[in-house]
VEXDREN-2710 file (C-alpha; in Angstrom, 1 decimal):
% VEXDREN-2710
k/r/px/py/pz
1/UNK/-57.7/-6.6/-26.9
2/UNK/-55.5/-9.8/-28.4
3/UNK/-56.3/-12.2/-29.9
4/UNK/-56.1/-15.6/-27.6
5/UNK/-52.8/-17.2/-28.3
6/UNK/-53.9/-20.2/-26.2
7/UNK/-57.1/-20.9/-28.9
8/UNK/-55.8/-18.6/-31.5
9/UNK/-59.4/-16.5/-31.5
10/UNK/-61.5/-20.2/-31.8
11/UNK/-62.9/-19.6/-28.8
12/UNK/-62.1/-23.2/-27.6
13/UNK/-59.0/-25.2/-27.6
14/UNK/-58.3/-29.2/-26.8
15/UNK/-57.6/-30.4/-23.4
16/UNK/-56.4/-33.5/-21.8
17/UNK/-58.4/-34.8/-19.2
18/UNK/-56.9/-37.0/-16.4
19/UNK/-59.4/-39.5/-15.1
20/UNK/-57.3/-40.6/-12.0
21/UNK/-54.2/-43.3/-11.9
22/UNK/-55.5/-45.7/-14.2
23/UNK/-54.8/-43.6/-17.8
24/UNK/-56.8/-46.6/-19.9
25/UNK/-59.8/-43.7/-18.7
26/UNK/-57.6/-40.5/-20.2
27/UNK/-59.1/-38.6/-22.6
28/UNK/-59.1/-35.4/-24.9
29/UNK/-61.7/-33.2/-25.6
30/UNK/-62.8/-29.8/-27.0
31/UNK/-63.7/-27.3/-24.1
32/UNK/-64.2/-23.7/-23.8
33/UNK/-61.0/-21.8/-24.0
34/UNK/-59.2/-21.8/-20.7
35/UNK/-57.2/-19.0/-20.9
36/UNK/-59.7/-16.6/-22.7
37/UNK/-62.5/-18.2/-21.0
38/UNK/-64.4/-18.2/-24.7
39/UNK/-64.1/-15.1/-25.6
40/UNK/-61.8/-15.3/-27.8
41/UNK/-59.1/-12.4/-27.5
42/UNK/-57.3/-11.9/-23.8
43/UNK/-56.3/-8.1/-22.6
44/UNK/-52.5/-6.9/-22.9
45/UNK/-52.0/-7.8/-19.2
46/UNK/-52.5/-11.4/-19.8
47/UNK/-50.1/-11.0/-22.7
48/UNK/-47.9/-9.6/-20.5
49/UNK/-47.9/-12.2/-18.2
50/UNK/-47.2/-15.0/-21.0
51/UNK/-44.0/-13.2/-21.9
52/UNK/-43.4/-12.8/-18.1
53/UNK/-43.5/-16.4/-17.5
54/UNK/-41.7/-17.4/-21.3
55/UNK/-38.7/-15.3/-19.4
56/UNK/-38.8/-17.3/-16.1
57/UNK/-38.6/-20.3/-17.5
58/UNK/-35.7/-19.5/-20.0
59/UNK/-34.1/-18.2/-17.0
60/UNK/-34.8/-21.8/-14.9
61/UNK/-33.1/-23.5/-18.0
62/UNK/-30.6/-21.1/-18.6
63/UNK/-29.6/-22.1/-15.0
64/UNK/-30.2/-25.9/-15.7
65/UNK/-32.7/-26.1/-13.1
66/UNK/-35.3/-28.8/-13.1
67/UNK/-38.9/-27.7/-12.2
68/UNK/-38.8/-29.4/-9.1
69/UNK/-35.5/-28.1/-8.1
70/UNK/-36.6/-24.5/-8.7
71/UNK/-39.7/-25.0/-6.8
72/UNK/-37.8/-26.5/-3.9
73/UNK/-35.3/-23.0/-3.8
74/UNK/-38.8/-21.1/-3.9
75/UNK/-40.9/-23.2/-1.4
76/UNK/-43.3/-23.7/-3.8
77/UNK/-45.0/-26.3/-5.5
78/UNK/-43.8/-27.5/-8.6
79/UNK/-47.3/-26.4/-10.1
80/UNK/-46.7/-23.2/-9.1
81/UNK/-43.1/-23.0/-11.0
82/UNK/-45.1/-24.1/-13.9
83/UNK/-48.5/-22.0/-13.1
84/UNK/-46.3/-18.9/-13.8
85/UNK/-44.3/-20.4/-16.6
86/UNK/-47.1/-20.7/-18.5
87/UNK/-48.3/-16.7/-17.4
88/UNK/-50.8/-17.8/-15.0
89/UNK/-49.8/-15.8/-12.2
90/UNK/-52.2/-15.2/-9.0
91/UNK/-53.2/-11.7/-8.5
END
């Protein structure tokens, strides 16, 4: 196993919390590690998949694609370009 690289092995990591259109109600707050899920290290796949999506997007940029015109060549959603940017790909 590896450590987290989202939390750095901490277990927990600070998030932004959207509370809707008006942002006065934004907030950030410690929360259980999303990408580790609190345990604190992550397996090879998931490292894997961070580099996999590192690539993809210096391949977008390389391109000079914006997210939302990548996402409309793919059908997708623009979370989805950035879903697997970030490594988080379905499986």
């Amino acid at each position: 196993m590896n450590q987290c690289p989202t939390c750095g092995g901490k277990k927990e990591s600070v998030v932004f919390v959207n509370t809707g259109l008006d942002s006065s109600g934004h907030y950030t707050e410690i929360q259980k590690c999303g990408r580790c899920l609190g345990a604190g290290y992550v397996s090879q796949e998931i490292i894997d998949d961070i580099e996999r999506g590192k690539q993809l997007r210096a391949d977008r940029v390389a391109k000079g694609l914006t997210l939302r015109e990548a996402a409309k060549s793919e059908g997708v959603t623009v979370a989805t370009i950035s879903q697997r940017e970030n490594g988080n790909f379905k499986k």
